[in-house]
C-alpha positions in Angstrom: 8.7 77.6 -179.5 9.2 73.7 -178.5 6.4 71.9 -180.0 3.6 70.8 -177.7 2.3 67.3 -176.6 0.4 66.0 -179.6 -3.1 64.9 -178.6 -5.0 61.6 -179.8 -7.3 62.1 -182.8 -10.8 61.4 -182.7 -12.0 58.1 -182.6 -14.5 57.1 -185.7 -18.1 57.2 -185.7 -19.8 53.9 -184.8 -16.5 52.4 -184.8 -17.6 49.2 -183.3 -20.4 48.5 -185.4 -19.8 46.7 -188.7 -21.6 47.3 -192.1 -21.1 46.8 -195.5 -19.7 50.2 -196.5 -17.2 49.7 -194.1 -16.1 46.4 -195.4 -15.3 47.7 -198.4 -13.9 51.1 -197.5 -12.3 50.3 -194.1 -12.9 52.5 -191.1 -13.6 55.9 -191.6 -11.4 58.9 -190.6 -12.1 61.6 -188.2 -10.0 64.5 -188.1 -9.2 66.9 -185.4 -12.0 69.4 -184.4 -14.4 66.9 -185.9 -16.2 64.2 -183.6 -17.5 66.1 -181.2 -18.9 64.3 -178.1 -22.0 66.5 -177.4 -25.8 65.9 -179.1 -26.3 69.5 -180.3 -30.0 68.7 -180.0 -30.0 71.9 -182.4 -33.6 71.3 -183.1 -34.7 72.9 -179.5 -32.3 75.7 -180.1 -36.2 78.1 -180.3 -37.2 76.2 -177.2 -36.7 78.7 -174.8 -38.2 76.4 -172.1 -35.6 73.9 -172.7 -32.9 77.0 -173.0 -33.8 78.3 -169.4 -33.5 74.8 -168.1 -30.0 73.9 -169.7 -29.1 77.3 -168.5 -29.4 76.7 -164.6 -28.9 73.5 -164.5 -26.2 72.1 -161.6 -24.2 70.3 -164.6 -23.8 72.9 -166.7 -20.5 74.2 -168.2 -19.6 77.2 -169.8 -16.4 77.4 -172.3 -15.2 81.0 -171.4 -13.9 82.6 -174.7 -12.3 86.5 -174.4 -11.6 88.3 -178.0 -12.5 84.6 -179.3 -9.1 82.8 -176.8 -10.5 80.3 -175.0 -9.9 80.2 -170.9 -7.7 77.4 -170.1 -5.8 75.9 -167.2 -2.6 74.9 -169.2 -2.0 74.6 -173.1 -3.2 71.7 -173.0 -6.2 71.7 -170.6 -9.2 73.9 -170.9 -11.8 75.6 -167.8 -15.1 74.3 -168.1 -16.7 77.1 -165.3 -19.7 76.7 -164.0 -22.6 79.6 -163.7 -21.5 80.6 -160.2 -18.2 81.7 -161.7 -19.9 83.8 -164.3 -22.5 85.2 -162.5 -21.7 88.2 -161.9 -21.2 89.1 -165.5 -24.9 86.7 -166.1 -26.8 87.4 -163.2 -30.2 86.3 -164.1 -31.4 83.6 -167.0 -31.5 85.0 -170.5 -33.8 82.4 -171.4 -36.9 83.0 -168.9 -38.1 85.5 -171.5 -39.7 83.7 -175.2 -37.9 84.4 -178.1 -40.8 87.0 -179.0 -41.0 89.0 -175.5 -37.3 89.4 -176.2 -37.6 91.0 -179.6 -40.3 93.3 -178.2 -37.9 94.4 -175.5 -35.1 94.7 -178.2 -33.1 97.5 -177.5 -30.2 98.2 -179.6 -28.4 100.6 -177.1 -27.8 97.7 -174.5 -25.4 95.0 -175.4 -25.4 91.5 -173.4 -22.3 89.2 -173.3 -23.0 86.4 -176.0 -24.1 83.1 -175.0 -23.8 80.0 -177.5 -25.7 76.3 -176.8 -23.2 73.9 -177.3 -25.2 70.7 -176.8 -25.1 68.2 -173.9 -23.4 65.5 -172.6 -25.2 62.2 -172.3 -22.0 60.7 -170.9 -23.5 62.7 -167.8 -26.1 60.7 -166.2 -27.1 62.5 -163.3 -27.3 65.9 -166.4 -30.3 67.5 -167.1 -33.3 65.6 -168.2 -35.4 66.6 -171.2 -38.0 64.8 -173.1 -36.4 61.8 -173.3 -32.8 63.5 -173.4 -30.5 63.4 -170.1 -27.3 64.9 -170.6 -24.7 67.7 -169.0 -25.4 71.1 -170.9 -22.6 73.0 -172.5 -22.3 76.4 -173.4 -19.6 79.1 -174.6 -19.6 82.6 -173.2 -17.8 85.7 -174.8 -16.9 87.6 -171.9 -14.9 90.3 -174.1 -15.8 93.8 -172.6 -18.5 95.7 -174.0 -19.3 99.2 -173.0 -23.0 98.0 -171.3 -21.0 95.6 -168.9 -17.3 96.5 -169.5 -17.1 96.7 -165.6 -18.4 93.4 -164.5 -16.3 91.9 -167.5 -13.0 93.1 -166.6 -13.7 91.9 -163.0 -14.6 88.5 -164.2 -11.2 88.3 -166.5 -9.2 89.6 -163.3 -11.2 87.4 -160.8 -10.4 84.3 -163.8 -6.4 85.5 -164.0 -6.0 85.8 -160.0 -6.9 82.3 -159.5 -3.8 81.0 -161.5 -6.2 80.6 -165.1 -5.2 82.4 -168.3 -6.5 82.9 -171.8 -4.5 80.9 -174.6 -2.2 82.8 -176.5 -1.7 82.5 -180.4 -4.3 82.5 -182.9 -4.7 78.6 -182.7 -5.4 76.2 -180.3 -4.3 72.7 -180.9 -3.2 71.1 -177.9 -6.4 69.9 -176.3 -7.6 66.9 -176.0 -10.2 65.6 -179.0 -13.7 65.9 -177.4 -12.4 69.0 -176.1 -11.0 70.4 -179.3 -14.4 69.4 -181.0 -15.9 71.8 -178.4 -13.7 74.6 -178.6 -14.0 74.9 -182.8 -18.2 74.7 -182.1 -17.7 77.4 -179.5 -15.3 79.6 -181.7 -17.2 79.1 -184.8 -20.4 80.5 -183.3 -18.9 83.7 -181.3 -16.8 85.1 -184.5 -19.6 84.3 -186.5 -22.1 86.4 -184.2 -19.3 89.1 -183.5 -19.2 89.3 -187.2 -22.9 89.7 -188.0 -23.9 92.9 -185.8 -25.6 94.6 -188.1 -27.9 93.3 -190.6 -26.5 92.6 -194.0 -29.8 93.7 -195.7 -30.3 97.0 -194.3 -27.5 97.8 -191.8 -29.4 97.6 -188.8 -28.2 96.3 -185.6 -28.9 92.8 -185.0 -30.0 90.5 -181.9 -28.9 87.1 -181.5 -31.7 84.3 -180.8 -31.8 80.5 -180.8 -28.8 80.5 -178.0 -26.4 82.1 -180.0 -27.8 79.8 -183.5 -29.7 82.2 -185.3 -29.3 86.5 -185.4 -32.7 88.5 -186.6 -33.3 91.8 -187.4 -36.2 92.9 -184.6 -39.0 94.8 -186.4 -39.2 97.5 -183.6 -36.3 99.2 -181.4 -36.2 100.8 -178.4 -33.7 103.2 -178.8 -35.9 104.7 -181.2 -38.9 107.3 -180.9 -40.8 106.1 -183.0 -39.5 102.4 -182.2 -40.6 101.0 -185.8 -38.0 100.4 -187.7 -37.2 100.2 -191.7 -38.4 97.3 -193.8 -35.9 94.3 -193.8 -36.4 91.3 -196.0 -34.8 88.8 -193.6 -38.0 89.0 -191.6 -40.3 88.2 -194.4 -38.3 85.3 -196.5 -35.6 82.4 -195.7 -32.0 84.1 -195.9 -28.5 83.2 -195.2 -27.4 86.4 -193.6 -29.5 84.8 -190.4 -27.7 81.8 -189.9 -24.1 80.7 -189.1 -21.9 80.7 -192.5 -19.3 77.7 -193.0 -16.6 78.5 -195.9 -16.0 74.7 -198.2 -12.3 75.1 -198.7 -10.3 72.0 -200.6 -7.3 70.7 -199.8 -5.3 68.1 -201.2 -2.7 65.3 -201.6 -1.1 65.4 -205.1 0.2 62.1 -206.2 2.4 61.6 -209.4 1.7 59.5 -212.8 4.0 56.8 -211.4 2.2 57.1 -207.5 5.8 57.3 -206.5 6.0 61.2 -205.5 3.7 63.9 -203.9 3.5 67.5 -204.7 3.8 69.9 -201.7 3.8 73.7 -201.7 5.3 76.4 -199.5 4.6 80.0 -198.5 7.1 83.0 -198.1 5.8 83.1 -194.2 6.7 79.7 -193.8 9.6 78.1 -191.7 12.5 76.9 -193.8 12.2 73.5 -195.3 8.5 73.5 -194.1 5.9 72.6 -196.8 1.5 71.2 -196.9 -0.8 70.5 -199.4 -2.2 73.0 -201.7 -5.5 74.7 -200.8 -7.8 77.2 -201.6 -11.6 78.3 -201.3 -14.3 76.2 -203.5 -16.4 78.7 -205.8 -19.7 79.3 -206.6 -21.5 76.8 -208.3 -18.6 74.5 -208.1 -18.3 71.0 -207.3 -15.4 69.8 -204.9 -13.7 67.6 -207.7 -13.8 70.7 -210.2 -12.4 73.1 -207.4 -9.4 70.6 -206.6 -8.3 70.7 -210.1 -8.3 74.3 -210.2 -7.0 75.2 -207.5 -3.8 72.8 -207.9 -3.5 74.1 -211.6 -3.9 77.8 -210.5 -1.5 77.2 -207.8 1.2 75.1 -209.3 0.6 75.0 -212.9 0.0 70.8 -212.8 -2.9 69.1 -214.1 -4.7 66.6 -212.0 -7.1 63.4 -213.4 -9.0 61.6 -211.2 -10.0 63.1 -207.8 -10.9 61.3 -204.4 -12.9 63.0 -201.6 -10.7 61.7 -198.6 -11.8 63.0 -194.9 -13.3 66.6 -194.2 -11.8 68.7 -191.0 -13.9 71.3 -189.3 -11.5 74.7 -189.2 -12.7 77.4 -187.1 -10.0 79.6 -188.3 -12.4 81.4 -188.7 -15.1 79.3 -190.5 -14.1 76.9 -192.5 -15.0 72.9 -193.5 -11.8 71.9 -195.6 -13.0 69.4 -197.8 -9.9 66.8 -197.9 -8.7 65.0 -201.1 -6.3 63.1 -202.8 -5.7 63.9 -206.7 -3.7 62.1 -209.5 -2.0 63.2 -212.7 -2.7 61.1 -215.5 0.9 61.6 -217.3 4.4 63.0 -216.8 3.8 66.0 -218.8 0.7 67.2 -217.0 3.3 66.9 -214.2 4.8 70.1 -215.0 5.0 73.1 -212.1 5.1 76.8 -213.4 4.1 79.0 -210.6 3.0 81.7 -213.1 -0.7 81.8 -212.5 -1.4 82.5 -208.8 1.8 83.9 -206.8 0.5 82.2 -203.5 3.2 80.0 -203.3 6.8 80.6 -203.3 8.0 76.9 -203.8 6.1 73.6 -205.3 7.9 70.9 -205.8 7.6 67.1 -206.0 9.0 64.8 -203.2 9.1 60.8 -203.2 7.4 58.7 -200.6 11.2 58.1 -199.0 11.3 61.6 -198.1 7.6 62.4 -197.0 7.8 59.1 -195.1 11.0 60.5 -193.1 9.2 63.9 -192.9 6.4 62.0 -191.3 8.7 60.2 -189.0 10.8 63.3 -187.9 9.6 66.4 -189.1 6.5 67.4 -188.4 5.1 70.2 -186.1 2.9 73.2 -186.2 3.7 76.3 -187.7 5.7 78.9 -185.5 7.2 75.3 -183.7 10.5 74.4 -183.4 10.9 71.0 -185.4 11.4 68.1 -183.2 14.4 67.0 -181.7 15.4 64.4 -184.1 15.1 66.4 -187.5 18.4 66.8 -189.4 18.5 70.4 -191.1 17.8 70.7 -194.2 15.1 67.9 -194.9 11.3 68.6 -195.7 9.3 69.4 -192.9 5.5 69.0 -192.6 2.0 69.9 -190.4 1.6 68.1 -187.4 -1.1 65.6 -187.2 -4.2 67.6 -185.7 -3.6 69.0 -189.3 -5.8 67.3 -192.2 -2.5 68.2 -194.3 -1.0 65.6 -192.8 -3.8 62.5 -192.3 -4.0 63.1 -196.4 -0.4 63.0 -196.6 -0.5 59.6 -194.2 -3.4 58.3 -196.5 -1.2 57.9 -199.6 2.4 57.1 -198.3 1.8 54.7 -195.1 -2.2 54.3 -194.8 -2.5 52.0 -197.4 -4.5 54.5 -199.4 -2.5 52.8 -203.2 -3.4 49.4 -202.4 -4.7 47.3 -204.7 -5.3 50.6 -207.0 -3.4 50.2 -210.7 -1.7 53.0 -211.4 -2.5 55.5 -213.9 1.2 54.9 -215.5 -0.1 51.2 -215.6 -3.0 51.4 -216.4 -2.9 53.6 -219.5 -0.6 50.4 -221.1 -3.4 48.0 -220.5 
């Protein structure tokens, strides 16, 4: 498959405002999925009056998700619909009820299509005005068929498909523009996590989703039942994690040599030939970022990192993930080392020099099940595109300027 049009990345937080902090670390970075343009305002998520309102209003848009693919005009262009175009499947507000006259009607035989509050956008003038808020709603809908409305939602997908729209194939979209892609991840994030959390993780009772698609309870009573009172459940007397959205911390990281002059990249079996990342892996319990990046690497590869920077973090929504970006240095040439006989993730590690991860940079990159692009000469390394935080961690060290004015650890030990 050709590799598509690369979009921009996400322009930096307050980028035109100057402060100390960024005088002395320079601007910050903002990866793809991240920098979102909407104001989640996720503090009025249980404001069902606000809800109901950000529901109807004439500037809202809905991101339409089916089995978590998100509706889109071309690869690189998504369908923001509007509630006339889902109507049929939505036909009256979800939000005119409170949050309580909808656990008392809970009924766990009746399934509604899933609805997440995105945020608004106060780019939008003429949007919906709140408090002292004014701003376009934004929502995601799953309109994947359920046996209570598997009618209207096929209807909807066919009425969507007719008119020349289609749902994006592939597990991963990463073609859309920034503020969009931002969107999409938020949406995604939410649905899998509600389609994931049906049933209660306490006691195994079915769940019902509240705050727009933010929160999922365990109702007290249930319709379906005779008597409706249902068994005891702790989430409804104390704080618990099973009720909100869960985000995995996963490291990733840039491996630099003793002598700064080489990087250490890793390869899977599934991979394409010649095509290589940073190592990775899931953070522990009760374990710091730093401590997780020097386990990982060593578990993975066998080499034994020093110091350890926190770099950039990316939002992942494959399906819930914040990898925690970082760049890692080995303190001397033996504790540079690879034996691959601890965790048999990785087929290949191996250490490249900046010469060749700077021509990968140049020529090789693209996104896994891509061709590479045109001007890549067989053979040579091969790397993740740039909507990849592989890659802006990669940049960091060989042609971002990340070494400058840094004494190597080589150097420095002789001092």
């Amino acid at each position: 498959m050709p590799p598509p049009p690369q979009p921009d990345l996400p322009h930096p937080a307050h980028l035109d405002r100057d402060s100390a902090l960024g005088r002395k670390f320079g601007k910050e970075v903002t990866n793809y999925f991240g920098g979102s343009p909407l104001n989640r305002l996720s503090f009025l998520r249980d404001d069902y009056g606000f809800l109901a309102q950000a529901f109807a209003h004439p500037t809202t848009k809905f991101l339409v998700f089916k089995t978590l693919s998100p509706l889109i005009k071309s690869p690189t262009e998504i369908h923001y619909a509007t509630y006339d175009e889902i109507k049929t499947l939505v036909p009256s507000n979800p939000f005119e009820k409170s949050e309580k006259e909808t656990l008392e009607d809970f009924d766990s035989r009746i399934e509604t299509p899933q609805l997440v509050f995105l945020g608004i956008d106060e780019n939008v003038k003429d949007g919906l005005k709140f408090r002292h808020f004014c701003g376009a709603p934004h929502w995601a809908i799953d309109i994947t068929p359920k046996p209570t409305y598997e009618k209207e939602a096929n209807e909807l997908n066919e009425k969507f498909l007719a008119s020349g729209l289609k749902f994006s194939e592939g597990m991963r979209a990463m073609s859309f523009p920034a503020d969009v892609a931002a969107q999409y991840a938020q949406g995604r994030h939410y649905l899998d996590w509600n389609f994931r959390n049906t049933f209660c993780g306490t006691c195994g009772q079915r769940t019902l989703s509240v705050h727009a698609g933010g929160k999922r309870v365990c109702p007290p009573k249930d319709k379906a039942r005779d008597p409706p009172e249902r068994e005891p459940c702790s989430t409804r007397t104390t704080l618990s994690n099973l009720t909100f959205p869960r985000t995995d911390p996963t490291i990733i990281v840039a491996v630099l040599s003793h002598d700064s002059k080489r990087l250490l990249l890793g390869r899977q079996k599934r991979w394409p030939p010649y095509w290589f990342s940073t190592l990775a892996g899931f953070i522990e319990p009760a374990e710091s970022v730093e401590d997780a990046v020097r386990r990982e690497v060593w578990e993975e590869s066998g080499v034994i990192l020093s110091r350890v920077l926190i770099h950039s973090t990316q939002p992942w929504p494959y399906p819930a993930n914040l990898m925690i970006g970082a760049i890692g240095q080995v303190a001397s040439p033996e504790d540079e080392e690879i034996k691959l006989e601890h965790d048999p993730e990785l087929e290949m590690a191996k250490w490249f020099t900046l010469e060749e991860i700077q021509e990968a940079l140049k020529n090789g990159t693209s996104g896994l099940g891509e061709d590479a692009p045109k001007d890549y000469k067989e053979g040579n390394l091969r790397l993740p595109p740039p909507t990849a935080i592989a890659n802006q961690l990669i940049t960091a060290v060989v042609a971002g300027g990340f070494l400058e004015g840094v004494t190597p650890l080589a150097t420095a030990n002789k001092l």
